[in-house]
Jmol script that loads the backbone (N, CA, C; Angstrom):
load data "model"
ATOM      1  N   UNK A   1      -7.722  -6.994 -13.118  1.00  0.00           N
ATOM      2  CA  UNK A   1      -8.595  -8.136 -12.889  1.00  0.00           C
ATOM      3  C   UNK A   1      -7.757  -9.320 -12.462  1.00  0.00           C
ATOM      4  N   UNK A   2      -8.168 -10.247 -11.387  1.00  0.00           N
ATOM      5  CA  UNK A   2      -7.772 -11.350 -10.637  1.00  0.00           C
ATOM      6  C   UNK A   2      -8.456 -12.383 -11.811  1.00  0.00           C
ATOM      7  N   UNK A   3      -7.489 -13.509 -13.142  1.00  0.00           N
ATOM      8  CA  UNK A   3      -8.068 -13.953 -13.755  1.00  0.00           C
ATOM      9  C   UNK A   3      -8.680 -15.154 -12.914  1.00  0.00           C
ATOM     10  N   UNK A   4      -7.719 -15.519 -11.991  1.00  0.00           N
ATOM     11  CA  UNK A   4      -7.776 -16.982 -11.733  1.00  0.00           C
ATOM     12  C   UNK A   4      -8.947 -16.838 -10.373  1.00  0.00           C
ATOM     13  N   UNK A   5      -9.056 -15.818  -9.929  1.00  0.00           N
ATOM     14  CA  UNK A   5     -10.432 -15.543  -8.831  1.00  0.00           C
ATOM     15  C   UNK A   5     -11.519 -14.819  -9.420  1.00  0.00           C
ATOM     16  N   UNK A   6     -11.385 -14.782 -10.956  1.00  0.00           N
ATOM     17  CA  UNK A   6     -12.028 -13.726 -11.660  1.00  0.00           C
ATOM     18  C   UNK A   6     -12.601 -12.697 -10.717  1.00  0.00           C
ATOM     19  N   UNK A   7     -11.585 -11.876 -10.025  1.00  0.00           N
ATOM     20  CA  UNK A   7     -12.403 -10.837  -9.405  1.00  0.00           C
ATOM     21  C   UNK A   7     -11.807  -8.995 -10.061  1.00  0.00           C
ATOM     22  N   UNK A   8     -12.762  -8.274  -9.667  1.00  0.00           N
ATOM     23  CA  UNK A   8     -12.086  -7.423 -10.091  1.00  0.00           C
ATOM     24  C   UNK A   8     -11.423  -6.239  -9.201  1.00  0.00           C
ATOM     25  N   UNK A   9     -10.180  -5.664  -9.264  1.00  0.00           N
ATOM     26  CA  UNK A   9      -9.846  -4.904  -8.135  1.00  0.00           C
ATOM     27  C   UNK A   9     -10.207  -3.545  -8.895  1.00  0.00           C
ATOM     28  N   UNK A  10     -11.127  -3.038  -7.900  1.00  0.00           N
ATOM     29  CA  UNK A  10     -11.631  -1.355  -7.899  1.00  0.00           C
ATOM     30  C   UNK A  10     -11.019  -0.729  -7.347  1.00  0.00           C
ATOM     31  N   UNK A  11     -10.263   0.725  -7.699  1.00  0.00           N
ATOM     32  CA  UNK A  11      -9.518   1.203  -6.558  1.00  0.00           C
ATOM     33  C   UNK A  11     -11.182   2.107  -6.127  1.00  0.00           C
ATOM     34  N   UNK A  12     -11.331   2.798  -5.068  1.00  0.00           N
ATOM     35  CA  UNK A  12     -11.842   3.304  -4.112  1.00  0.00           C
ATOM     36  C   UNK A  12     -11.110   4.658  -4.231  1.00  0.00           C
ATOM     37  N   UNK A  13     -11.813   5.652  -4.452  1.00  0.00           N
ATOM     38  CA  UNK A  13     -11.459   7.375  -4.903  1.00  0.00           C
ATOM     39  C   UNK A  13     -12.358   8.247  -3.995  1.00  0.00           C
ATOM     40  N   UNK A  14     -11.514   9.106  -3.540  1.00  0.00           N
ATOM     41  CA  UNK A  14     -11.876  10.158  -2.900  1.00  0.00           C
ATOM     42  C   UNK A  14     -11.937  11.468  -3.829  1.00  0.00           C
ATOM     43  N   UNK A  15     -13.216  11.706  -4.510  1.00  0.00           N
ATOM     44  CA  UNK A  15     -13.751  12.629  -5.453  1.00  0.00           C
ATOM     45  C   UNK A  15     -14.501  13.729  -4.604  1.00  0.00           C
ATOM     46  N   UNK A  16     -14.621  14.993  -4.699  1.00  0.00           N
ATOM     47  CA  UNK A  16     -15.111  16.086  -4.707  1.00  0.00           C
ATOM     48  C   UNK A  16     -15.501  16.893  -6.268  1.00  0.00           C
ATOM     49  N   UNK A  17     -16.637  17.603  -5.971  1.00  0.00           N
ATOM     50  CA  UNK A  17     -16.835  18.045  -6.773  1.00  0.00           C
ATOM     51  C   UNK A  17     -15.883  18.818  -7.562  1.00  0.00           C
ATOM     52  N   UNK A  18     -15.658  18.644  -9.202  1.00  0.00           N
ATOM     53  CA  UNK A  18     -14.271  18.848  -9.764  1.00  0.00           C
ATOM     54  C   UNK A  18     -13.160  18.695  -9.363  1.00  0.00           C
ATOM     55  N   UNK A  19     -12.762  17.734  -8.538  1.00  0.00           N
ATOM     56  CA  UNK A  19     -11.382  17.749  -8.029  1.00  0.00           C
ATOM     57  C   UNK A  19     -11.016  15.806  -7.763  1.00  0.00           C
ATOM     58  N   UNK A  20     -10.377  15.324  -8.465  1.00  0.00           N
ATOM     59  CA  UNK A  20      -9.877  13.658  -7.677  1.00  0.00           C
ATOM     60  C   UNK A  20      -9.018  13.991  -6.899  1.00  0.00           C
ATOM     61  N   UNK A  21      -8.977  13.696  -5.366  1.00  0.00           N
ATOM     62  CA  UNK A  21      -8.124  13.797  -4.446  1.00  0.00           C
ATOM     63  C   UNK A  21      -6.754  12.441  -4.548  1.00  0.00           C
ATOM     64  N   UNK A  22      -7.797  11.535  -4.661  1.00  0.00           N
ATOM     65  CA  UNK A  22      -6.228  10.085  -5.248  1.00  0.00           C
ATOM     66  C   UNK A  22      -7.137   9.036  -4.595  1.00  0.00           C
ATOM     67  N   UNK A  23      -6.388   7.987  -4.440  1.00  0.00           N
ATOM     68  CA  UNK A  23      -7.148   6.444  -4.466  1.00  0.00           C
ATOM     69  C   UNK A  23      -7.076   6.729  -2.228  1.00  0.00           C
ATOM     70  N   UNK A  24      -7.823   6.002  -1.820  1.00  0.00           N
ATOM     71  CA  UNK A  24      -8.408   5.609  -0.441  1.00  0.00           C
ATOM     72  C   UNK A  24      -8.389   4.456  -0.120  1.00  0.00           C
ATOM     73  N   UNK A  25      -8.565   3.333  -0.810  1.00  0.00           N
ATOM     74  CA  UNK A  25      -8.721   2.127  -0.566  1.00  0.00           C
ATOM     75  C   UNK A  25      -8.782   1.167  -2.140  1.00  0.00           C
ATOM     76  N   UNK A  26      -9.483  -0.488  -2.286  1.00  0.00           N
ATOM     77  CA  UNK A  26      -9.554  -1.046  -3.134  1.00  0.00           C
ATOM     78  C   UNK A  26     -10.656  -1.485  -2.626  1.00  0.00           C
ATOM     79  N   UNK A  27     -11.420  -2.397  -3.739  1.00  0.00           N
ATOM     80  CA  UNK A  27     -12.622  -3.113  -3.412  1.00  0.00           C
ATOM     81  C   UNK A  27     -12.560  -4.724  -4.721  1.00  0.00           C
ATOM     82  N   UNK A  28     -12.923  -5.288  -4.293  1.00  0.00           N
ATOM     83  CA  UNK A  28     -12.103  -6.354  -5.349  1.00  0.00           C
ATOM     84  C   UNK A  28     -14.035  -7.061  -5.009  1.00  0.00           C
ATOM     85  N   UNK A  29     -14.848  -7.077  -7.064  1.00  0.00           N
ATOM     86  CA  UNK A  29     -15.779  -7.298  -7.679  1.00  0.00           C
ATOM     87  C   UNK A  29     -15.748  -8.579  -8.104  1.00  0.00           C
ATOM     88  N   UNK A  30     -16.864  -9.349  -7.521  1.00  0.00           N
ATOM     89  CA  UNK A  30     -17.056 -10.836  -8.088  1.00  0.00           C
ATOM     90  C   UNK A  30     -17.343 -10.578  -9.573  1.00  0.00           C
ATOM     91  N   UNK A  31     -16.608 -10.930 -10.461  1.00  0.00           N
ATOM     92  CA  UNK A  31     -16.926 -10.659 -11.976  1.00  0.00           C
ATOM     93  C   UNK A  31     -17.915 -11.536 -12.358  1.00  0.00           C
ATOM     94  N   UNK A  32     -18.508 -12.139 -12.110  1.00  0.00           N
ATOM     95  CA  UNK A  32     -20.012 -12.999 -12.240  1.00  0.00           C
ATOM     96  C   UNK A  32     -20.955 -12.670 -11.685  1.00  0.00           C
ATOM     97  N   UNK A  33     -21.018 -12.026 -10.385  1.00  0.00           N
ATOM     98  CA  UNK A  33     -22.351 -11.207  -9.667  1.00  0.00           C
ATOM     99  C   UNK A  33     -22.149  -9.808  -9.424  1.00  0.00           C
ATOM    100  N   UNK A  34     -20.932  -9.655  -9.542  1.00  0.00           N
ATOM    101  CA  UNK A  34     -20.813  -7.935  -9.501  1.00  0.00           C
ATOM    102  C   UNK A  34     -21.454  -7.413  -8.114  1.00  0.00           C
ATOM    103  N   UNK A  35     -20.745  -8.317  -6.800  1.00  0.00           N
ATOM    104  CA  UNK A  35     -21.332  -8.321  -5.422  1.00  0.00           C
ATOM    105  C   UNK A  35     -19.492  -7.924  -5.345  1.00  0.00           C
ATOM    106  N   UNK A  36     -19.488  -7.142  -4.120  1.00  0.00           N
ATOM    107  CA  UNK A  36     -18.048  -6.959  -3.585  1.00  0.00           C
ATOM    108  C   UNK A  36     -17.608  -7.949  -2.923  1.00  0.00           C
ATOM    109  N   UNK A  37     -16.871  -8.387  -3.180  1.00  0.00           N
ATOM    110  CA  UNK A  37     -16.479  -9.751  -1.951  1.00  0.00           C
ATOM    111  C   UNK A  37     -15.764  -9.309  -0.980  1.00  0.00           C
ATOM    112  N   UNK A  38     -14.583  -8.264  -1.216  1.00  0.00           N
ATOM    113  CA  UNK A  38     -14.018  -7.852  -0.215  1.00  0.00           C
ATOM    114  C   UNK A  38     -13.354  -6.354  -0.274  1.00  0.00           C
ATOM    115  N   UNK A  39     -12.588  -5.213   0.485  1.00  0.00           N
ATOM    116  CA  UNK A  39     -12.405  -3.912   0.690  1.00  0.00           C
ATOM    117  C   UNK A  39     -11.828  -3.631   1.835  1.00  0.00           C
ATOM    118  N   UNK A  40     -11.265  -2.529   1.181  1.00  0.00           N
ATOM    119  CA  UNK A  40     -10.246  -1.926   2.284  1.00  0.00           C
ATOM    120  C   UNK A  40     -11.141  -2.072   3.653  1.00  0.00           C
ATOM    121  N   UNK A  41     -10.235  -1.747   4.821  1.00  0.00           N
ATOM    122  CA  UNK A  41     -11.328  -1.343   5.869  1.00  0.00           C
ATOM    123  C   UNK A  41     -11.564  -0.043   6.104  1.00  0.00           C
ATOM    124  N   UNK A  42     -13.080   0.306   6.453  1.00  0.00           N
ATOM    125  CA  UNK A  42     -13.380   1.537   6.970  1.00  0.00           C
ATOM    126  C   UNK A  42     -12.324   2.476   7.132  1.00  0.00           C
ATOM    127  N   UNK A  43     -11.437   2.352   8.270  1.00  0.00           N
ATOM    128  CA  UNK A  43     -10.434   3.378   9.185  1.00  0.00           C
ATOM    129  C   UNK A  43      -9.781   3.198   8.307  1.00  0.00           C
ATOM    130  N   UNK A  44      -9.102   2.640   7.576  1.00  0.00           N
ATOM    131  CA  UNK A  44      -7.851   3.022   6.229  1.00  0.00           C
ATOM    132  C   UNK A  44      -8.717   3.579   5.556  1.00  0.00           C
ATOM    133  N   UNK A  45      -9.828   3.504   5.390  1.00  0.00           N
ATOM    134  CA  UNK A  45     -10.584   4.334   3.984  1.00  0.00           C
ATOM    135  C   UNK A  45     -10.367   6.054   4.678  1.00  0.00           C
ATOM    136  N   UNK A  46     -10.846   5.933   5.610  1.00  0.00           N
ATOM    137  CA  UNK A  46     -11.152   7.579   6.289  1.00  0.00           C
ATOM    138  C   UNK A  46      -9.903   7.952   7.018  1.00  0.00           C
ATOM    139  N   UNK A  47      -9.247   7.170   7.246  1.00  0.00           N
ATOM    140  CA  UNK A  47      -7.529   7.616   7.256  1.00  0.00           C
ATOM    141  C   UNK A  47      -6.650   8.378   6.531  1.00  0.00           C
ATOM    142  N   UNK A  48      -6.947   7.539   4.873  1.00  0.00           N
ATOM    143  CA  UNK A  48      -6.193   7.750   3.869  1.00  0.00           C
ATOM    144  C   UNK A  48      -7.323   9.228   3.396  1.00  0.00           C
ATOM    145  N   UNK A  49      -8.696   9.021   3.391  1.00  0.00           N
ATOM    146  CA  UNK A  49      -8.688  10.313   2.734  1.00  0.00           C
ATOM    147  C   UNK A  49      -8.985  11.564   3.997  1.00  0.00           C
ATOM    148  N   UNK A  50      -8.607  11.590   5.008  1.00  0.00           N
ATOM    149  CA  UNK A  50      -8.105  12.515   5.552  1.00  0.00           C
ATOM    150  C   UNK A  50      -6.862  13.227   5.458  1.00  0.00           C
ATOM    151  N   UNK A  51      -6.125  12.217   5.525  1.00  0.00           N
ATOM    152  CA  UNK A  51      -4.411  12.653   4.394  1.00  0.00           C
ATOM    153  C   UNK A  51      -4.951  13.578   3.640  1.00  0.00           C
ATOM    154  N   UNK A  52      -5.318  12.821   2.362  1.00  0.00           N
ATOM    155  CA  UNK A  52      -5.708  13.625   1.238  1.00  0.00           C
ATOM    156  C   UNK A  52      -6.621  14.691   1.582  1.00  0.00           C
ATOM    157  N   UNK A  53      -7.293  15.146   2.280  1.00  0.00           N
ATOM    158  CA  UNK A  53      -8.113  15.909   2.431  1.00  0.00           C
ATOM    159  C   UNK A  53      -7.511  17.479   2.998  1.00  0.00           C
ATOM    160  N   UNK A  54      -6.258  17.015   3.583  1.00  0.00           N
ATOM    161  CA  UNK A  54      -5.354  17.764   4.518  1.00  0.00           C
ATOM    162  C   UNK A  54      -4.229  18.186   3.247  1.00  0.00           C
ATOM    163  N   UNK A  55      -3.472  16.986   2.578  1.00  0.00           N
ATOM    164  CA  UNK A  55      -2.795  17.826   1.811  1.00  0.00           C
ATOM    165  C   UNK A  55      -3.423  18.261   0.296  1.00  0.00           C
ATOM    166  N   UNK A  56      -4.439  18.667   0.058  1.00  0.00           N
ATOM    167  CA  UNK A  56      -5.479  19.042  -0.906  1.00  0.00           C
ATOM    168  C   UNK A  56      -6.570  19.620  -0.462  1.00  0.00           C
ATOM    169  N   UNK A  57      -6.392  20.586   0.366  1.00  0.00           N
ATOM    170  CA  UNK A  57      -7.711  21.282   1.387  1.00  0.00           C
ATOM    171  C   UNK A  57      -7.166  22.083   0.028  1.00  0.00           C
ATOM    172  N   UNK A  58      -6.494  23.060   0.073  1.00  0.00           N
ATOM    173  CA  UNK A  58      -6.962  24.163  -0.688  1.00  0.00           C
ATOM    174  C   UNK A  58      -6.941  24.143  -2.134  1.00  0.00           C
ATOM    175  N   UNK A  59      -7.244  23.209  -3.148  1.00  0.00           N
ATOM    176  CA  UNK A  59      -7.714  22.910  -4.536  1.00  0.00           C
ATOM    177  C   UNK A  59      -9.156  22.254  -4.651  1.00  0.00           C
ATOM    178  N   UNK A  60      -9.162  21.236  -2.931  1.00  0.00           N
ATOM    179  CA  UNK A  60     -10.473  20.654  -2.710  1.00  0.00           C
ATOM    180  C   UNK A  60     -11.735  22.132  -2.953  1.00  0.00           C
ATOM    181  N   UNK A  61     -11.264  23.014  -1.903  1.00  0.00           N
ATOM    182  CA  UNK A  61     -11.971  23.968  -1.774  1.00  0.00           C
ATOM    183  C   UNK A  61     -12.138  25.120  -2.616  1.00  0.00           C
ATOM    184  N   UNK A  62     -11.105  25.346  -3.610  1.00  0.00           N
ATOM    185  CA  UNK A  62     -11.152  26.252  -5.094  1.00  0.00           C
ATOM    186  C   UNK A  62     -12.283  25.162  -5.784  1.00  0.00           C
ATOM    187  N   UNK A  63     -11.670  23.801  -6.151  1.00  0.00           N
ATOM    188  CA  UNK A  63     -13.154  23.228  -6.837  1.00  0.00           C
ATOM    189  C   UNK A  63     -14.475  23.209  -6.244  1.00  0.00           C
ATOM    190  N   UNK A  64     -14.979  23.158  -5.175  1.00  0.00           N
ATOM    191  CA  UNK A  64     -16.167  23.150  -4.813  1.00  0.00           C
ATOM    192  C   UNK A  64     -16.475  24.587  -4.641  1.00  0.00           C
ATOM    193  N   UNK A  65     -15.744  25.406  -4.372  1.00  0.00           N
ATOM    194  CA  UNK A  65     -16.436  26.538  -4.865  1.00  0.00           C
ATOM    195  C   UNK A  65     -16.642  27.305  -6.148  1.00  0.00           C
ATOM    196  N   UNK A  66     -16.073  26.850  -7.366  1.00  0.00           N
ATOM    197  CA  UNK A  66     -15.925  26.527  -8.494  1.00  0.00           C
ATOM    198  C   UNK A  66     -17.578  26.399  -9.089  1.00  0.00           C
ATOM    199  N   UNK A  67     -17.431  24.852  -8.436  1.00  0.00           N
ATOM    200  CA  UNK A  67     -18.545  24.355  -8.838  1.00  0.00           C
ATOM    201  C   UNK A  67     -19.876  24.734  -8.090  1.00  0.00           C
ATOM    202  N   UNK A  68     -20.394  25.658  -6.850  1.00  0.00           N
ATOM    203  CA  UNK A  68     -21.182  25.973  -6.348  1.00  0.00           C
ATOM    204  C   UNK A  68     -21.187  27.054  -7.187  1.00  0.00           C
ATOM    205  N   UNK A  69     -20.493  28.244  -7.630  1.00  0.00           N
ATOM    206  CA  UNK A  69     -20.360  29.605  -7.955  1.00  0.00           C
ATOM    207  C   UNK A  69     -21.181  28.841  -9.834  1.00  0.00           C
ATOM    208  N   UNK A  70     -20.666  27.938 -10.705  1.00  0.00           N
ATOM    209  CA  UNK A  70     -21.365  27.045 -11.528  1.00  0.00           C
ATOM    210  C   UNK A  70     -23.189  27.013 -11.049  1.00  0.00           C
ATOM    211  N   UNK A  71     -23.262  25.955 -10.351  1.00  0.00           N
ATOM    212  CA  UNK A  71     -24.469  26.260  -9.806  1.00  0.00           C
ATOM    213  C   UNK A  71     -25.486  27.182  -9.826  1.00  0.00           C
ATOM    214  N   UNK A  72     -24.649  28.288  -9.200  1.00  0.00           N
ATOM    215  CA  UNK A  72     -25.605  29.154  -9.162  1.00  0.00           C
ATOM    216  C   UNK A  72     -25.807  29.903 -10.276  1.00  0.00           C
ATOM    217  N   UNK A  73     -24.975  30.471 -11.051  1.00  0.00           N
ATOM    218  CA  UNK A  73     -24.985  31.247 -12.567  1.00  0.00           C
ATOM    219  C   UNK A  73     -26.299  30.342 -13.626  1.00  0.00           C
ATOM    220  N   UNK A  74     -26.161  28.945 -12.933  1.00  0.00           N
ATOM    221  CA  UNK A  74     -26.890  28.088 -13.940  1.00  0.00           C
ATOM    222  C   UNK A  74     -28.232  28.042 -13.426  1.00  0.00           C
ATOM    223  N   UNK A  75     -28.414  28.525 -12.207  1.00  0.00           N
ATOM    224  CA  UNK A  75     -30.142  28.159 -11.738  1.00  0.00           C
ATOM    225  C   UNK A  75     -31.120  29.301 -11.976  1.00  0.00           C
ATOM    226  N   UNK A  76     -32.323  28.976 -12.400  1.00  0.00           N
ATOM    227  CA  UNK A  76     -33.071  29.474 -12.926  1.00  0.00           C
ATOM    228  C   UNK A  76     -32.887  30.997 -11.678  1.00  0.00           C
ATOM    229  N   UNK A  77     -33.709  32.308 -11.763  1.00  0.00           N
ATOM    230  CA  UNK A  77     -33.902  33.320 -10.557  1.00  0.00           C
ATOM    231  C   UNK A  77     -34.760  33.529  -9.847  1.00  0.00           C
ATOM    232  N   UNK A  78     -36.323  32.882 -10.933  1.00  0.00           N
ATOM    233  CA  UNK A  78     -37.138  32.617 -10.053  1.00  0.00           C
ATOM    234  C   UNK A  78     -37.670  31.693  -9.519  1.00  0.00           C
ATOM    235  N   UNK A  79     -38.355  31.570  -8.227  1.00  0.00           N
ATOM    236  CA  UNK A  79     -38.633  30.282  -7.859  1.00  0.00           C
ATOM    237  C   UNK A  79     -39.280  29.229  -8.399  1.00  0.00           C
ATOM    238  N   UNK A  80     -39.489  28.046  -8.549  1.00  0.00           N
ATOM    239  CA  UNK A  80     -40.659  27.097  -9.345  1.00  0.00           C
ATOM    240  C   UNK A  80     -41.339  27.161  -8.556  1.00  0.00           C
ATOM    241  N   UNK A  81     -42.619  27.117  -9.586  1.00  0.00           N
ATOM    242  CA  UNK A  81     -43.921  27.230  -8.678  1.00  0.00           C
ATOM    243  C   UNK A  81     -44.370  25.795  -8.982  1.00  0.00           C
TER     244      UNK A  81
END
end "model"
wireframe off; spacefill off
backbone 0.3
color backbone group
């Protein structure tokens, strides 16, 4: 937290299902309106988690299939009517 701008710095996470890939950006929170005042930009956001996406393709993709293979064990077999 920024005391003297009371703002708050958020880091910005590139999450997949079961898996944190690592931080992408920041976003820094008016601690009185809880409005963003300001954030990384776009293209560093989708920059950085392309990195990450590239060196974590294959844990990205053990967790989401993880968690789809989850999914399905857990859903009912027959349809709702």
């Amino acid at each position: 937290m920024d005391v003297i701008q009371e703002l708050w710095q958020v880091p910005i996470l590139m999450v997949t299902p079961g898996f944190v890939a690592g931080q992408v950006g920041e976003a820094a929170v008016d601690f009185h309106t809880r409005e963003i005042q300001s954030h990384t930009a776009q293209e560093r956001i989708y920059a950085a988690a392309d990195k990450l996406r590239k060196r974590h393709h294959a844990a990205i993709k053990a967790a989401f299939m993880q968690s789809v293979t989850a999914c399905r064990r857990d859903s009912p077999t027959r349809p709702i009517e």
